[in-house]
C-alpha positions in Angstrom: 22.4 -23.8 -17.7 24.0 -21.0 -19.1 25.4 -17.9 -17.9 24.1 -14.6 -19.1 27.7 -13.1 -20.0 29.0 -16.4 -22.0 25.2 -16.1 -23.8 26.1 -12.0 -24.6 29.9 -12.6 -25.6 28.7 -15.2 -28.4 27.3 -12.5 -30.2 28.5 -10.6 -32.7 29.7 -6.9 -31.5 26.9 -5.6 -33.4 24.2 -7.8 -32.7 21.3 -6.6 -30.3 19.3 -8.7 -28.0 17.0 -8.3 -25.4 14.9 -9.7 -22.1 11.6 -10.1 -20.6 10.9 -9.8 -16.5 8.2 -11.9 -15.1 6.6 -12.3 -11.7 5.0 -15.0 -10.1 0.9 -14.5 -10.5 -1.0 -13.6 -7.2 -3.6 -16.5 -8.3 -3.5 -20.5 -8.7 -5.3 -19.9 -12.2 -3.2 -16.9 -13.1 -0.1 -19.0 -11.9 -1.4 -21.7 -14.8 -2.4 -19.0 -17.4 1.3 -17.8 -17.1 2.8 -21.1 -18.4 1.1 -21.2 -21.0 1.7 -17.7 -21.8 5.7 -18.2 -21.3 5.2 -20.7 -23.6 3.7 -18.9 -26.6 6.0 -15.6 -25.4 9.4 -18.1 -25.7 8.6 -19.0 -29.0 7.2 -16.0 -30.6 10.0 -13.9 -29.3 12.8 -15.5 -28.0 14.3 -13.4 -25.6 17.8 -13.8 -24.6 17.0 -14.6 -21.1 14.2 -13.9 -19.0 14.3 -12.8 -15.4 11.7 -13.6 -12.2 11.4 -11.2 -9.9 11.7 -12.2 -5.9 8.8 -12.2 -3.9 7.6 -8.5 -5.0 4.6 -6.9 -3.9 3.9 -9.2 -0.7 4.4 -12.3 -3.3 6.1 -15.6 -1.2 9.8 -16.8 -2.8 7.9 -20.0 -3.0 6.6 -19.1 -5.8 9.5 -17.0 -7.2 11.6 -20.4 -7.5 8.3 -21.9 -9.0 8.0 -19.5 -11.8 11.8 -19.8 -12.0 11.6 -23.9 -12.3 9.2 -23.4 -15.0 11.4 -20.8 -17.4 14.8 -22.8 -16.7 13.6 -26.2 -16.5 10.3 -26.7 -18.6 10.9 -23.5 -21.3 14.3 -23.9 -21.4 14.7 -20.5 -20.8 17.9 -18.9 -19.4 16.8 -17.0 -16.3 17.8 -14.8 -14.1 16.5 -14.8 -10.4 16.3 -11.5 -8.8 17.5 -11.9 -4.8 16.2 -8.8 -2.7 18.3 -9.3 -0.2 17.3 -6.6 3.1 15.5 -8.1 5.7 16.6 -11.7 4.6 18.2 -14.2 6.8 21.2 -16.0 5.9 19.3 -19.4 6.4 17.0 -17.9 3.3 19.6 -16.5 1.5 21.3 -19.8 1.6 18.4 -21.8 0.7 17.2 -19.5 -2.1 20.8 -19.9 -3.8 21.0 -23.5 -3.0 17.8 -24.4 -4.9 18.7 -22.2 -8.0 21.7 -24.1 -8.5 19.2 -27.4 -8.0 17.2 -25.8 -10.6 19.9 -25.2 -13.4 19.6 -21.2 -12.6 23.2 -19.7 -13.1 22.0 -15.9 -13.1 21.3 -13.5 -10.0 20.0 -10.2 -10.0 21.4 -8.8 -6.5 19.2 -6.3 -5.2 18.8 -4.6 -1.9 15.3 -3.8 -2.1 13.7 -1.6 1.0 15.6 -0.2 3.4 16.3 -2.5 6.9 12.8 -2.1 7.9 13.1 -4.9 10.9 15.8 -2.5 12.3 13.6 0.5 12.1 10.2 -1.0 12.8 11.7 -2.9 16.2 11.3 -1.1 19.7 14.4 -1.1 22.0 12.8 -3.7 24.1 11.7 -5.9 21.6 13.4 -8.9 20.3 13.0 -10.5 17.0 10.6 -13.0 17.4 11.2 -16.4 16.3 14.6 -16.4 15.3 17.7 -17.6 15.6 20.3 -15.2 17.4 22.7 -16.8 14.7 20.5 -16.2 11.6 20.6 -12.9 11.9 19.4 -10.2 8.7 22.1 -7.5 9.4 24.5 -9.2 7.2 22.5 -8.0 3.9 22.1 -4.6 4.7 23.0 -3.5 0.9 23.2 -5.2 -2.6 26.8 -5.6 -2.0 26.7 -7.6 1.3 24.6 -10.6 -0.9 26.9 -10.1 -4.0 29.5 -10.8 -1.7 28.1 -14.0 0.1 27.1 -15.2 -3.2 31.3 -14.8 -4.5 32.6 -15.8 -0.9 30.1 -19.3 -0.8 29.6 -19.6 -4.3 32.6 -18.5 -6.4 32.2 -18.1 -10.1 29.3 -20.6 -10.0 26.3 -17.6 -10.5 26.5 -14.7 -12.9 26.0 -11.7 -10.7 24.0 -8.5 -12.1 23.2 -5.3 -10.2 20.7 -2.8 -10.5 22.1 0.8 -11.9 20.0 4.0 -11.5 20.0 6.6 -14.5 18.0 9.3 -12.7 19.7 8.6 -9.2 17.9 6.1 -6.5 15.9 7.4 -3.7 14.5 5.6 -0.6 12.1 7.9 0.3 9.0 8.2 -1.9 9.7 12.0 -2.2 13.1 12.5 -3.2 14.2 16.3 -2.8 17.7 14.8 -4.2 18.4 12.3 -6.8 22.1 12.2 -8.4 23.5 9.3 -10.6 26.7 10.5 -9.4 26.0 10.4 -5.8 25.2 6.5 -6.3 28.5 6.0 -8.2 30.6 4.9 -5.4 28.4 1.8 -4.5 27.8 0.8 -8.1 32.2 0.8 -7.8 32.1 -1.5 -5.0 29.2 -3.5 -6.3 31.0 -3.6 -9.6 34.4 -4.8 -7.8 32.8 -7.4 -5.7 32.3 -9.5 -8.1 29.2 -8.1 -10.5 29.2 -9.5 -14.1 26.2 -7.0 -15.7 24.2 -4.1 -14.7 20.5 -3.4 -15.4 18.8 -0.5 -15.3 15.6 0.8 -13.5 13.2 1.8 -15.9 13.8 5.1 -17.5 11.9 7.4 -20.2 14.5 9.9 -20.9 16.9 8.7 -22.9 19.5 11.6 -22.3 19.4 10.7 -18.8 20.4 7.3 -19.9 22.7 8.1 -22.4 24.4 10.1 -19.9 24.4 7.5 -17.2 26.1 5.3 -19.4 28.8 8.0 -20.7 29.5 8.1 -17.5 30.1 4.7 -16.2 32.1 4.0 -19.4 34.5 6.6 -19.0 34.6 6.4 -15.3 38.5 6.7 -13.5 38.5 3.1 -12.2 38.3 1.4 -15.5 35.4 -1.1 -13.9 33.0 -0.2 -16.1 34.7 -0.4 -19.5 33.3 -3.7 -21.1 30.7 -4.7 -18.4 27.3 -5.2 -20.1 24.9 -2.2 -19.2 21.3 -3.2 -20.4 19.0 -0.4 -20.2 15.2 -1.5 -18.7 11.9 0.1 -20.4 8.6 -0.7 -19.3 6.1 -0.4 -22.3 3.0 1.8 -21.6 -0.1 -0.1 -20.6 -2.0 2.6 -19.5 -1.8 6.6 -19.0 -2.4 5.8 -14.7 0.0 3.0 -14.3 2.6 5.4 -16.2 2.1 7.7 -13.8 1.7 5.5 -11.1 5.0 3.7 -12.0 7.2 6.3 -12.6 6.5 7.9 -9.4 7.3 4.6 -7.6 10.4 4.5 -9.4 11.6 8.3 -9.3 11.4 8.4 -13.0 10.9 11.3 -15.0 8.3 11.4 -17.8 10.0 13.6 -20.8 7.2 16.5 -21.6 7.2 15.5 -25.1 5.8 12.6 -24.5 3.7 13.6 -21.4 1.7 15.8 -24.1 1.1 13.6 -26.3 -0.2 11.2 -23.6 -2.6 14.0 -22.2 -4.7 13.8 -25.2 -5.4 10.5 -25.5 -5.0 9.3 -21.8 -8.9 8.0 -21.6 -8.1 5.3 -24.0 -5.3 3.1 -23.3 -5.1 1.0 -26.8 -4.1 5.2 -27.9 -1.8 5.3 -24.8 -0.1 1.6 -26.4 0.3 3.1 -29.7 1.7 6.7 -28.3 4.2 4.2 -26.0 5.1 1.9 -28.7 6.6 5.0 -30.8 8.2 7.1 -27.4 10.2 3.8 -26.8 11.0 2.4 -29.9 12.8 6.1 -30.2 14.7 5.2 -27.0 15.6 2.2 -28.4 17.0 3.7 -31.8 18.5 6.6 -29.8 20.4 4.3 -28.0 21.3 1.9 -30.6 23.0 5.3 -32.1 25.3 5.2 -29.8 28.1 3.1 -30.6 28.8 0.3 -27.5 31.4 -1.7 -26.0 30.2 -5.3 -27.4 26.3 -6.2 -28.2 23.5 -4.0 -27.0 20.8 -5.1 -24.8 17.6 -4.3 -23.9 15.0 -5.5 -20.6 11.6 -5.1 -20.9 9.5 -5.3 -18.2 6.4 -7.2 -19.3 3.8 -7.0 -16.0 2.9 -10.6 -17.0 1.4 -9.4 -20.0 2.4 -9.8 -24.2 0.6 -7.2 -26.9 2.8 -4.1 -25.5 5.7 -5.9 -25.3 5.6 -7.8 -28.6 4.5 -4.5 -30.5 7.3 -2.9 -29.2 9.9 -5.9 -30.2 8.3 -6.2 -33.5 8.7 -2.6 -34.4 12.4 -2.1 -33.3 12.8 -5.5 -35.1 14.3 -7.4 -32.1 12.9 -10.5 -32.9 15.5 -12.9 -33.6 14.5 -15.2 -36.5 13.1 -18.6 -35.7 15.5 -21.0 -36.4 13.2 -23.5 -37.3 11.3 -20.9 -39.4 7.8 -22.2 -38.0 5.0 -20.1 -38.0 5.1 -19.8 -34.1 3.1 -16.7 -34.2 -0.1 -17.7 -35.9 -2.1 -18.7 -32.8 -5.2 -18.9 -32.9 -6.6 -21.0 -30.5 -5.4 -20.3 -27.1 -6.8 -22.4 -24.0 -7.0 -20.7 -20.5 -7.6 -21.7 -17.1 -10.9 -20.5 -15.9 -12.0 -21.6 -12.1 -9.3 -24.4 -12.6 -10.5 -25.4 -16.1 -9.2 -25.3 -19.0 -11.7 -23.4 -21.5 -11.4 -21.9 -25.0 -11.2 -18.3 -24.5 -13.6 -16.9 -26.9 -12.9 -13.2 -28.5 -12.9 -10.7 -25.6 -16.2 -9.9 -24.1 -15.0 -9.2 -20.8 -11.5 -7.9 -20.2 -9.3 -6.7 -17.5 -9.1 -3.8 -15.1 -6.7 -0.7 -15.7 -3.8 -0.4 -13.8 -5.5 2.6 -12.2 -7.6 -0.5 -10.6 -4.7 -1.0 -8.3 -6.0 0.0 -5.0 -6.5 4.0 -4.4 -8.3 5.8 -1.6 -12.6 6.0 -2.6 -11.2 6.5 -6.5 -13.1 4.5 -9.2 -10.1 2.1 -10.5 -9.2 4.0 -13.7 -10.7 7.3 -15.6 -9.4 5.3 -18.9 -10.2 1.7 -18.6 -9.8 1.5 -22.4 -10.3 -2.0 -22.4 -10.7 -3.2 -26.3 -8.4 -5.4 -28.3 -8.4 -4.8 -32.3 -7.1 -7.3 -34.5 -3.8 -6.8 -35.0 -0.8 -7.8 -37.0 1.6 -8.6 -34.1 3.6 -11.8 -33.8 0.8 -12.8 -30.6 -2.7 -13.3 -31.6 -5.5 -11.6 -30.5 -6.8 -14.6 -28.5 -3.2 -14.3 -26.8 -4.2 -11.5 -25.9 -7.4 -11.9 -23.7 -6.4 -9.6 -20.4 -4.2 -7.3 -22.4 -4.5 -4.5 -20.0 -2.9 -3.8 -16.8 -4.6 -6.1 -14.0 -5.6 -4.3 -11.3 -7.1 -5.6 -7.9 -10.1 -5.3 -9.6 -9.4 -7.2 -12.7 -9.7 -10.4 -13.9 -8.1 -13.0 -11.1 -7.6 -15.4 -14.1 -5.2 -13.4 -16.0 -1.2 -13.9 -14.9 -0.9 -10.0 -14.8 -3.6 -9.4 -11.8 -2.9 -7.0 -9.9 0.9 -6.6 -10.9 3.8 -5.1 -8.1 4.9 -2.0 -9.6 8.0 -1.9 -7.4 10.2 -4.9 -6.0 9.4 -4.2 -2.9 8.3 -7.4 -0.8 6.4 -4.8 1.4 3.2 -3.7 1.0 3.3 0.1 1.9 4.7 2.3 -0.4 5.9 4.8 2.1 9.2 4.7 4.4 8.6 4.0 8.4 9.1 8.0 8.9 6.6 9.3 6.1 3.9 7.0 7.6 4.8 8.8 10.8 4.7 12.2 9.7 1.3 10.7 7.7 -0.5 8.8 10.3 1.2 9.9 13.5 0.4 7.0 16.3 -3.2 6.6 17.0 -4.6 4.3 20.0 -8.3 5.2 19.1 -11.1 4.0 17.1 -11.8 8.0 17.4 -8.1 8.7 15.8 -8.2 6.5 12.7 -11.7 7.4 12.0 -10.3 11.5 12.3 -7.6 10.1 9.7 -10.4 9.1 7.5 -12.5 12.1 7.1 -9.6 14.0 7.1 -8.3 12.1 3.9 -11.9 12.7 2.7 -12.3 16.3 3.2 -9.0 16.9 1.1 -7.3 17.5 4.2 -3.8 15.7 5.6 -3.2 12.8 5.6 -3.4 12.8 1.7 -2.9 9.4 1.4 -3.6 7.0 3.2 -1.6 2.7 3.6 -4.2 1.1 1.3 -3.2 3.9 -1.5 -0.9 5.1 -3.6 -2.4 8.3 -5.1 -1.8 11.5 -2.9 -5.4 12.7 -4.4 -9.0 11.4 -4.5 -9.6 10.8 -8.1 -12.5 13.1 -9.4 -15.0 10.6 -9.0 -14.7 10.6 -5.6 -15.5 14.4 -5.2 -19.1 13.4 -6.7 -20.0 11.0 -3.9 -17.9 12.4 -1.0 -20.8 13.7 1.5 -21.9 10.0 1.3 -18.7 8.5 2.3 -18.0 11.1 4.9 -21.3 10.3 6.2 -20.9 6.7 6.3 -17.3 6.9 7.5 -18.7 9.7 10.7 -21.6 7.9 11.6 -21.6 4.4 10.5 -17.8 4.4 11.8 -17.0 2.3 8.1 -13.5 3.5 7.1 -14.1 3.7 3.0 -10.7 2.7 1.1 -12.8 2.3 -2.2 -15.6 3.3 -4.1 -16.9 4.7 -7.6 -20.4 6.4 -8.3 -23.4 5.0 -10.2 -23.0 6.2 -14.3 -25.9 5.0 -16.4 -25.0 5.8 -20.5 -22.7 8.8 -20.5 -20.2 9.3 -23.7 -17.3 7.6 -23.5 -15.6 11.2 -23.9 -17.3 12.6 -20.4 -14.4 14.6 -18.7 -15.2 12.7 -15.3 -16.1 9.5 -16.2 -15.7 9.0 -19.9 -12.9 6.0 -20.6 -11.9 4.4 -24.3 -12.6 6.0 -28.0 -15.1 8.7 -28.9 -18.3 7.9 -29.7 -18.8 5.3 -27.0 -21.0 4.8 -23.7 -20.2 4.3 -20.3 -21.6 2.5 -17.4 -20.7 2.0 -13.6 -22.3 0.5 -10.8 -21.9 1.9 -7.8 -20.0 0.1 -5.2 -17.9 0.5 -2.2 -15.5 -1.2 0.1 -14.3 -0.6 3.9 -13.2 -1.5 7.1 -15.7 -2.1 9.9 -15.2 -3.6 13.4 -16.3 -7.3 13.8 -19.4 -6.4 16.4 -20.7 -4.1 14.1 -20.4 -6.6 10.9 -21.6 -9.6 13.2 -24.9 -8.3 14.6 -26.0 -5.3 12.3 -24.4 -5.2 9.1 -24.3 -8.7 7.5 -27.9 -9.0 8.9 -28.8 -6.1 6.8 -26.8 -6.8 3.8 -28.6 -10.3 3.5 -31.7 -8.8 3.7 -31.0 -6.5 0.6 -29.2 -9.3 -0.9 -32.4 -11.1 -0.9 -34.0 -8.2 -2.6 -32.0 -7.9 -5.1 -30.5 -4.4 -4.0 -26.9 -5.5 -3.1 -24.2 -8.1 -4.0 -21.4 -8.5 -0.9 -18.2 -9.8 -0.2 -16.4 -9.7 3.3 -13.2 -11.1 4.5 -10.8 -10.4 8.0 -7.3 -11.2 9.0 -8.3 -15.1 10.2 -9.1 -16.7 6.7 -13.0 -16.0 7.8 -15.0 -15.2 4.5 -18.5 -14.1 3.9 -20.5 -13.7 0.9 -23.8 -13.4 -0.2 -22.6 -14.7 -4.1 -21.9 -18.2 -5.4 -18.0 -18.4 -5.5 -18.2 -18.6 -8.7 -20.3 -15.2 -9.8 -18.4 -12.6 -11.3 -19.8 -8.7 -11.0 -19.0 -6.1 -14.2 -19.3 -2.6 -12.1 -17.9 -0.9 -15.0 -18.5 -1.3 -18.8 -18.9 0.2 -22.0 -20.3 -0.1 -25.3 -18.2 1.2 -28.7 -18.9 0.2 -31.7 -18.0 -2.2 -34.1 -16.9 -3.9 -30.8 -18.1 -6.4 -28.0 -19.2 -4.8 -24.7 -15.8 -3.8 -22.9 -15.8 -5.0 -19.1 -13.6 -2.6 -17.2 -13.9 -3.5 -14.0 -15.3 -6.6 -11.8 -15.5 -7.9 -8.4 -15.7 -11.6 -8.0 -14.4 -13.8 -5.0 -11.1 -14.7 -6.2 -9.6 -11.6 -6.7 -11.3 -10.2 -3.6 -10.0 -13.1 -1.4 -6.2 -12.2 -2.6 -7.0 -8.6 -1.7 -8.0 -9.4 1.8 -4.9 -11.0 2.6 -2.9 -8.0 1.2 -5.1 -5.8 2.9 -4.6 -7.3 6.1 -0.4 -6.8 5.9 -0.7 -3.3 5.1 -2.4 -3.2 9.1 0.2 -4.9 10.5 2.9 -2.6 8.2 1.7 0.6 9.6 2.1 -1.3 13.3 5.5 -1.7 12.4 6.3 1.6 11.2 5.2 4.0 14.4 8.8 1.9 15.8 10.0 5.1 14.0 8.2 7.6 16.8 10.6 5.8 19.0 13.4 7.0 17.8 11.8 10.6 18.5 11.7 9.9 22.2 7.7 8.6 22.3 8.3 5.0 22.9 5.7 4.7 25.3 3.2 5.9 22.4 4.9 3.9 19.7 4.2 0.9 21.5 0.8 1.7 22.8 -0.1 2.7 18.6 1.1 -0.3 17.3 -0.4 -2.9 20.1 -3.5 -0.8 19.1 -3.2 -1.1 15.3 -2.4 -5.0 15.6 -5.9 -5.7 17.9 -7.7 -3.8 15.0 -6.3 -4.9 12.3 -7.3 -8.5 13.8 -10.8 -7.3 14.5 -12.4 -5.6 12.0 -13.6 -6.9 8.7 -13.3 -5.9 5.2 -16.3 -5.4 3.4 -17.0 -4.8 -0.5 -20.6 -3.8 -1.3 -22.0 -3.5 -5.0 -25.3 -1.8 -5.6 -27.1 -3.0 -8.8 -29.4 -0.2 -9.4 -27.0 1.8 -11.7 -29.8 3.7 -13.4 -30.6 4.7 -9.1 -27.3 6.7 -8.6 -27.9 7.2 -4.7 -29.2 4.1 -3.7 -26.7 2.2 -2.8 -25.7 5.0 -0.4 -29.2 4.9 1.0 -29.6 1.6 1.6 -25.9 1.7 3.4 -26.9 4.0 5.8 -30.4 2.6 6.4 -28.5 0.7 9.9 -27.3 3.9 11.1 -29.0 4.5 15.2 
């Protein structure tokens, strides 16, 4: 039950050390597969401390202080819980610290997390349903309000870390000003009420960080002097989820490296490599510099090892085992497969790219490099089974499916007033369905809640007629899709993904909305027909639990592979109940998020609309269903798209 600063000030003042971040798996199995990964992790590379982050991406704080229990009490593990503290009650806030202390965790990582979105989402009119008029949220507005409650309630009892900003912080998901400086004050405050370390957001330019810390050090109130500033890097996993991540967290992707990415962005082991180098000359760049006590290091993992342990091995930051056993020689790895445990046999079917996290009718990833060499690093290759960004589309087993990206415990990634000025406030099945073809056609909204990209992916320009036509006349809102590809190199400019020489394949698929009449008395009636011709494979879920399928629960579908050689055929992307089931319940909270947000047209004078929009957007978002449809003839491109609109009157 240590603290993290007694654990730093026992080192020597030029030792380094550094840290892992975890978060709790969206999955039972991937839950499981986690321990046992912790387990290999904390003894191949025994990190300092390890920290779990707090119900991020839509993830309960159940399951935070579960994953927390496990490193602290079963591993051993010093850890650090992250606390996002806006929109939290006190009665949570309480509880939360109360059962960290009942778990032996000493260490909190205050955050604020999204802005007061209960504030800005209510109507004037409205109350907060449900609770208590003396549990109120508006006393953790900011980080600083919980690091005080923790001092004021718990005294010295917790080590307190804050989160520090190299680049600046922005709420808005298009800053037009970012300025360490400009967040200097708070960090002061934060610093003075009673924070013991600071840790960074993730950074890849290492003069901005440099400079950050310059400036802290030699800062006029004198707080910053010997307080531990650990600087977090996030190893590269894939060319989209670099991209996809920085963007999230404002971070700026140096153009040295952002070249040498471009040329190899279609295969992600070469993106690993390219990442491996770029930070391991962070690292030594900031090791240069010389710092007040031992220097520290967070990585965050995404739940998953080879990245990670490259990247530790090569800026040897592996502390040696003090029992000298070979820890790292693992060979035999058991994982939980549909509640099972099962030898995982050498990699026939990995996971999806992080591209797979959900984007608007985009195929998942255009570099779903998805083979694992042999390799030399302190994890074995059989601990390395899903060694590639999960996305919603990847494996459900592996603890890295479909990983947050940001700590937000919200699902959109866009404030209350961008999803106005994105969305406006529709109260028609006419309007959303305008929105759609809109977002289609290239036009605004370009983006739209279910993704994160601003652009369709390429992919997406090759079958758009079809999903216009099924989003105009079919009235099927499309949020996902990818063509049919039957054998193309592995080097095509559209579809190619992993090493030259290679071949590609896709099957075409799509998912949507559709309202509950039309699924209940045309569509599933025509999908089972298909189904029982071999055409189509289906899944379908709504806001109620209800699930439909036309597939054994437990079938799993590759819709994109490839062959390379001197390898086992690479699975890039699959659709199987699990991971679809955990999609539909995510799905379903964007809905009611973008209710939420039109409170913000309220505050423009339209309450009358804002409350008519988001009555609207509730009854829908309870109504329609959400439908994934595979279409097996890959060497048919345009079948699937056919067969779709075969039901239109």
């Amino acid at each position: 039950m240590e603290k993290i600063t007694d654990k730093i000030a026992a080192l020597p003042n030029d030792a380094n050390y550094f840290s892992l971040e975890f978060f709790p798996p969206k999955t039972q199995i991937g839950f499981s597969n986690l321990q046992t990964r912790l387990e290999r992790m904390s003894c191949a590379l025994r990190p300092l401390f390890v920290t779990v982050t707090w119900g991020a991406g839509g993830c309960t704080s159940s399951r935070s202080l579960e994953l927390a229990e496990i490193c602290q009490r079963q591993l051993g593990l010093t850890t650090c819980l992250h606390l996002t503290c806006t929109n939290m009650k006190r009665k949570v806030v309480y509880e939360a610290l109360e059962e960290a202390k009942v778990l032996g965790v000493r260490n909190i990582l205050a955050l604020r997390g999204d802005p007061p979105r209960e504030e800005e989402y209510r109507l004037e009119d409205e109350k907060d349903e449900g609770n208590d008029e003396d549990d109120s949220n508006e006393d953790f507005t900011w980080a600083i309000d919980l690091v005080k409650y923790i001092r004021r309630v718990h005294g010295d009892y917790f080590c307190i870390g804050v989160a520090g900003y190299p680049e600046g912080h922005a709420d808005q998901s298009h800053p037009t000003d970012q300025d360490p400086s400009h967040d200097l004050p708070y960090l002061v405050d934060k610093t003075k009420a009673g924070a013991d370390f600071i840790m960074t957001q993730l950074f890849y330019d290492v003069e901005a960080y440099l400079k950050y810390e310059k400036m802290l050090r030699e800062h006029e109130s004198g707080v910053f002097a010997q307080i531990p500033i650990i600087p977090g890097l996030m190893p590269l996993q894939s060319y989209e989820i670099l991209m996809r991540t920085t963007k999230l967290a404002h971070a700026k992707v140096p153009l040295e490296l952002l070249h040498k990415l471009q040329g190899v962005k279609g295969d992600d082991e070469a993106v690993k490599q390219v990442g491996v180098e770029a930070i391991h000359d962070v690292v030594e760049s900031i090791r240069e510099v010389k710092a007040k006590g031992p220097r520290g290091f967070h990585f965050f993992t995404l739940n998953l090892e080879k990245a990670v342990s490259s990247l530790l091995e090569r800026c040897n930051l592996i502390p040696p085992d003090p029992d000298d056993n070979n820890i790292s020689a693992i060979d035999d790895v058991s994982i939980l497969v549909n509640g099972d445990n099962a030898h995982h046999r050498a990699l026939s079917s990995t996971s999806s790219s992080a591209a797979a996290q959900l984007t608007t009718n985009s195929h998942r990833s255009s570099s779903p490099a998805r083979l694992i060499p042999p390799n030399s690093n302190p994890l074995s290759r059989e601990a390395t089974w899903d060694d590639y960004p999960n996305g919603r589309f990847g494996d459900a087993r592996s603890p890295a499916f479909n990983p947050p990206l940001t700590y937000s415990p919200t699902s959109l990634t866009v404030s209350p007033a961008q999803a106005l000025s994105l969305w406006n406030t529709p109260t028609t099945l006419e309007e959303i369905t305008h929105l759609f073809t809109c977002h289609l056609a290239g036009q605004n909204p370009k983006q739209l809640p279910w993704s994160e990209s601003a652009t369709l992916s390429p992919e997406t320009a090759l079958i758009t007629s079809q999903l216009t036509q099924l989003t105009r006349r079919k009235g099927y809102w499309t949020i996902a899709s990818q063509p049919a590809v039957d054998g193309l190199p592995s080097t095509h400019s559209v579809h190619g993904w992993g090493p030259p020489g290679g071949f590609v394949f896709q099957k075409a698929f799509v998912e949507f909305f559709v309202p509950a009449s039309t699924f209940n008395t045309t569509l599933q009636p025509h999908l089972d027909r298909l189904r029982k011709e071999g055409e189509i494979s289906y899944y379908a879920g709504n806001a109620a639990g209800a699930f439909q399928s036309s597939e054994s629960s437990d079938a799993v579908h590759a819709v994109t592979w490839g062959s390379f050689a001197g390898k086992e055929i690479a699975t890039a992307t699959m659709v199987e109940e699990v991971s679809f089931r955990a999609w539909v319940e995510e799905a379903f909270e964007i809905w009611g998020e973008w209710a939420r947000c039109v409170g913000e047209a309220a505050r423009r004078g339209r309450a009358q609309k804002a409350r008519e929009s988001r009555d609207f957007l509730r009854r829908i978002g309870k109504d329609v269903w959400l439908v994934n449809v595979i279409g097996h003839g890959y060497r048919e491109g345009g079948r699937l798209w056919e067969v779709l609109m075969e039901t239109v009157g």
